[in-house]
C-alpha positions as CSV (number, residue, x, y, z in Angstrom):
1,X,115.6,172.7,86.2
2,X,116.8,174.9,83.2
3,X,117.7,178.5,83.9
4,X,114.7,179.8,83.4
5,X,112.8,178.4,86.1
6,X,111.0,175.9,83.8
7,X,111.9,171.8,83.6
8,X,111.2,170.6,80.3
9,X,111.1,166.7,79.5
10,X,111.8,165.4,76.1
11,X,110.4,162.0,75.0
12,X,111.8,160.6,72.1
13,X,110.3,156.8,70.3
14,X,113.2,155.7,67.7
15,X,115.4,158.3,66.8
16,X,114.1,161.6,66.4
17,X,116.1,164.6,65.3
18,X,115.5,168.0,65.2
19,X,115.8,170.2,61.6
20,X,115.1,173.9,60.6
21,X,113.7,175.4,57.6
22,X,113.8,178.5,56.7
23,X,110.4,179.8,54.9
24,X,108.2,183.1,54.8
25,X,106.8,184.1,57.6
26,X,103.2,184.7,56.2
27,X,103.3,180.9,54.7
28,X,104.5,179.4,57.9
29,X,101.1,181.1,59.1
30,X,99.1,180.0,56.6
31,X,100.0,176.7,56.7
32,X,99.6,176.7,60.6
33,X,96.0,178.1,60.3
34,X,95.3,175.1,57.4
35,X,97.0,172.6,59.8
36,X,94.8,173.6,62.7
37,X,91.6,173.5,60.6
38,X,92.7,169.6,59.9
39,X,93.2,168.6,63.5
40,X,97.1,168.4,63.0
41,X,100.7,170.3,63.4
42,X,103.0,171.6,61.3
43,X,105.7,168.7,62.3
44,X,102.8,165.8,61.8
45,X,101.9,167.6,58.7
46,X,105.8,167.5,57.5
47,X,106.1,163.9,58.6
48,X,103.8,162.7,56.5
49,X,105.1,164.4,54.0
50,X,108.4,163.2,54.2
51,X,107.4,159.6,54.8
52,X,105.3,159.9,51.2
53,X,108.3,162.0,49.6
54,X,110.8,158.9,50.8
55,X,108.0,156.3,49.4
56,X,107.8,157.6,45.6
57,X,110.8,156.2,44.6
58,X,109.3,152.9,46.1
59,X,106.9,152.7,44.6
60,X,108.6,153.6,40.8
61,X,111.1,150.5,41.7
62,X,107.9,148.4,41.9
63,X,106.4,149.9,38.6
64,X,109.5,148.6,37.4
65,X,109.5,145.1,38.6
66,X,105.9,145.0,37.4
67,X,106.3,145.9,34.1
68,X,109.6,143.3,34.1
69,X,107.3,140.8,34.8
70,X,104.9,141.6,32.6
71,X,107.3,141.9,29.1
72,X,106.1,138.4,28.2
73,X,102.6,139.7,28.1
74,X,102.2,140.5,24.4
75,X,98.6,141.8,22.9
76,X,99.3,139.9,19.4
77,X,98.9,143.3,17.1
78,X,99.8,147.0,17.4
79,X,96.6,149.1,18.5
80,X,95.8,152.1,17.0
81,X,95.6,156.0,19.0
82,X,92.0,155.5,18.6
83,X,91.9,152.2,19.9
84,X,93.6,152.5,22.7
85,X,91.8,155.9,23.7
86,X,88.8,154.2,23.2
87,X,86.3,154.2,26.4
88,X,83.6,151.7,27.4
């Protein structure tokens, strides 16, 4: 029991660890008020976010490897602006 008459439990899966931000107060309420209106929380909302912010430069590396792969690939003539631009 903590000093204030409450127990409180933490559950943790993996390794979980706490951080702050500091942001304006009206924006922190905003965003709470957008989060609700989705079903979700600030902290799943920021997870997300951080698991797609920690997956772009994934995702460049495999640009990268793709387009390695790929230099062999030669279109026999250079296209024009127009050409290229061109829609079907």
């Amino acid at each position: 029991m903590s000093l204030d008459g409450y127990t409180r439990f933490v559950y943790t899966v993996g390794m979980i660890k706490n951080i702050t931000f500091t942001a304006d107060e009206a924006l922190i309420e905003q965003a709470r008020r957008r989060a609700v209106t989705g079903n979700a929380t600030l902290n799943e909302l920021f997870r997300a976010w951080l698991a797609r912010y920690v997956a772009q430069p994934a995702a460049a590396d495999q640009y990268v490897a793709l387009m390695a792969r790929l230099r062999h690939v030669h279109a026999g003539r250079q296209f024009s602006r127009e050409e290229m631009n061109e829609r079907r």
